[in-house]
C-alpha positions in Angstrom: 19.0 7.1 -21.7 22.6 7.5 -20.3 23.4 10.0 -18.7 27.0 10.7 -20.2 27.3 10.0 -23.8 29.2 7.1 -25.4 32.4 7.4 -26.4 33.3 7.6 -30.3 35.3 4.0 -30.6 37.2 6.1 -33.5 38.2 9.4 -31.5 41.7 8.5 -31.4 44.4 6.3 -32.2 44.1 5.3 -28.0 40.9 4.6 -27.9 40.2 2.7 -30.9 43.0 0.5 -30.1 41.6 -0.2 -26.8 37.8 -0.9 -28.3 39.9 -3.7 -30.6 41.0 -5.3 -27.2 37.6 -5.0 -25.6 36.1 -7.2 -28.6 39.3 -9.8 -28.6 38.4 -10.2 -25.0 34.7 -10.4 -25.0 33.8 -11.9 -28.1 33.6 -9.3 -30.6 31.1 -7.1 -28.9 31.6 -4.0 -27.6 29.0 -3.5 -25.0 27.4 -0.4 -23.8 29.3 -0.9 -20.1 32.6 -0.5 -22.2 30.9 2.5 -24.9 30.8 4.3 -21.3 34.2 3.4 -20.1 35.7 4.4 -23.2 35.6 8.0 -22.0 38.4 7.5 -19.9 40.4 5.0 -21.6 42.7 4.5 -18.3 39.7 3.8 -16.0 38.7 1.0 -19.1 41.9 -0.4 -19.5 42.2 -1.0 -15.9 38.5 -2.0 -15.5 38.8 -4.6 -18.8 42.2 -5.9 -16.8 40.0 -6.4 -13.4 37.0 -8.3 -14.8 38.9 -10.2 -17.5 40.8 -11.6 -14.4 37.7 -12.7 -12.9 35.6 -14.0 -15.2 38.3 -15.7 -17.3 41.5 -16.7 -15.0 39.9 -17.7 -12.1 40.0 -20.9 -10.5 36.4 -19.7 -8.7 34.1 -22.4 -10.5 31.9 -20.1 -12.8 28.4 -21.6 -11.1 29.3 -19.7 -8.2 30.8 -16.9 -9.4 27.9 -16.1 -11.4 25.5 -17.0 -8.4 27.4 -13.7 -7.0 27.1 -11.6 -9.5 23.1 -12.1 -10.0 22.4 -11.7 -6.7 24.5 -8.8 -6.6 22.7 -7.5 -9.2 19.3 -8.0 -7.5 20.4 -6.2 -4.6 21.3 -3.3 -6.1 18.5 -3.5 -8.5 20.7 -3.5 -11.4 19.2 -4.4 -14.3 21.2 -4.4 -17.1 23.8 -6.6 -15.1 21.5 -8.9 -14.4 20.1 -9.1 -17.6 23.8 -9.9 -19.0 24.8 -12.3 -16.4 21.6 -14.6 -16.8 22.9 -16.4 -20.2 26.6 -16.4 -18.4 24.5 -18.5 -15.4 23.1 -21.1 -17.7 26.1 -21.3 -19.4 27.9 -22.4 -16.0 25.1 -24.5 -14.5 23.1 -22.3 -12.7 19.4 -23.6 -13.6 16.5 -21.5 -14.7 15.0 -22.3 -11.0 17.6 -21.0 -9.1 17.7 -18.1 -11.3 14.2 -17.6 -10.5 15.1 -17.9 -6.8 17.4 -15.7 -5.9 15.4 -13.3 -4.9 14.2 -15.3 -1.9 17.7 -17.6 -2.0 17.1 -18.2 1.8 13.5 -19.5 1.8 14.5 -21.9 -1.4 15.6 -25.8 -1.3 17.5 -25.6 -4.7 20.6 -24.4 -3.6 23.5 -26.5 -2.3 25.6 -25.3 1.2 28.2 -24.2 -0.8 25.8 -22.0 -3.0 23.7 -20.5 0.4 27.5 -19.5 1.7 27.8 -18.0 -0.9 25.1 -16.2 -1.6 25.3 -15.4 2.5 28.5 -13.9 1.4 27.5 -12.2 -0.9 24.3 -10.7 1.0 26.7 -9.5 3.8 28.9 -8.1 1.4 26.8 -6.1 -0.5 24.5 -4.8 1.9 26.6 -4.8 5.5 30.2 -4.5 3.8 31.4 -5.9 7.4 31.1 -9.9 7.3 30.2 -11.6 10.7 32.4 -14.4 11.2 29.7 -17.0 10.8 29.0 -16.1 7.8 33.0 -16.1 6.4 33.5 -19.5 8.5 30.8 -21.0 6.2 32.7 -20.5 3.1 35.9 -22.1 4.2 34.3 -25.1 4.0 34.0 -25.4 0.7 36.7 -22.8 -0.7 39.9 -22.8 -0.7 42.1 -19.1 0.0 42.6 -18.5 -3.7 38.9 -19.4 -4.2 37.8 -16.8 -1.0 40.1 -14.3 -2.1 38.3 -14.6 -6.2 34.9 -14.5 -4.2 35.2 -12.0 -2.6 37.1 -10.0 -5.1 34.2 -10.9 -8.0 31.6 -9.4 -4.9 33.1 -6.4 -4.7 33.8 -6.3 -8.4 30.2 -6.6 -9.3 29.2 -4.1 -6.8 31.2 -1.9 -8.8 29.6 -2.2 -12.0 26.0 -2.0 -10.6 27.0 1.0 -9.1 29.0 2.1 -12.5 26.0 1.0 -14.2 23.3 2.2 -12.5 24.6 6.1 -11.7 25.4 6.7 -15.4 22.3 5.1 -16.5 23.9 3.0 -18.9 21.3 1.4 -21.4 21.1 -2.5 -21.6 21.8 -4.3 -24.9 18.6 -5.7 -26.6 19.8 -8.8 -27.0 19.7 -9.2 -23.3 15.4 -8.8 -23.4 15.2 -12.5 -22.9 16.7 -13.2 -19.9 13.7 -11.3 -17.9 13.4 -8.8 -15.3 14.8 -8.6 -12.0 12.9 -10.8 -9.3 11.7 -8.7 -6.6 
């Protein structure tokens, strides 16, 4: 159970114009993530301005971006991001197998050297913060500076919302039962 309640979508004129933006950008749903954020309608205006950038004006190819966000997710053992971002993989390309693999990425032969730079990247990013150069040299082979900056902004960006996520408690939609549990 969440820790803060949700915000009333019909509270004020304010808000409930912002929860009618939140569905025209995410497909008429109006998540729990954003039920939370509606308590301060300036942090969710700013938040929905942030991810709507990623996730829908990037030139970041989605596979990867969403290679990112899982394994952020598994990292910081955030479930209900996780659980959301599994249908976004498929969607992209991301197979079931690698799915199923990014817990032990390193140790698997289904990913591509773009995707294990990535998902180096995204291991040093989450857990060290600081990013050897080895690791950053790796992606420059296969990214381009808009693409490194959108990495590495969707990284931090997701690290946000696990943390967002998992301090408030926020409760994961059921429709996102299906796309399993964290791998360990």
């Amino acid at each position: 159970m969440a820790r803060v309640p949700y915000a009333d979508e019909n509270s004020s004129p304010e808000i409930k114009a912002l929860a009618e933006q939140i569905r025209s950008e995410r497909g008429g749903r109006m998540l729990n993530l954003y039920r939370m954020l509606l308590n301060s309608p300036s942090v969710a205006a700013g938040w929905l301005n942030l991810f709507t950038a990623i996730r829908q004006k990037c030139e970041l190819p989605g596979g990867y971006r969403e290679l990112a966000i899982l394994r952020v997710a598994i990292i910081n053992g955030a479930e209900y991001e996780y659980r959301a971002h599994v249908p976004f993989a498929l969607k992209e390309g991301v197979t079931r197998e690698q799915i199923d693999a990014l817990g032990k990425w390193r140790e698997s032969a289904l990913f591509s050297d773009a995707q294990r730079a990535v998902l180096a990247y995204t291991d040093a990013m989450t857990r060290e913060i600081h990013v050897a150069d080895a690791v950053f040299d790796a992606l420059r082979l296969h990214f381009n500076r808009r693409q490194l900056v959108e990495l590495t902004a969707t990284i931090g960006g997701y690290n946000l919302v696990s943390r967002f996520l998992e301090a408030l408690q926020v409760d994961p939609e059921a429709a996102h039962a299906q796309a399993g549990k964290l791998p360990r």
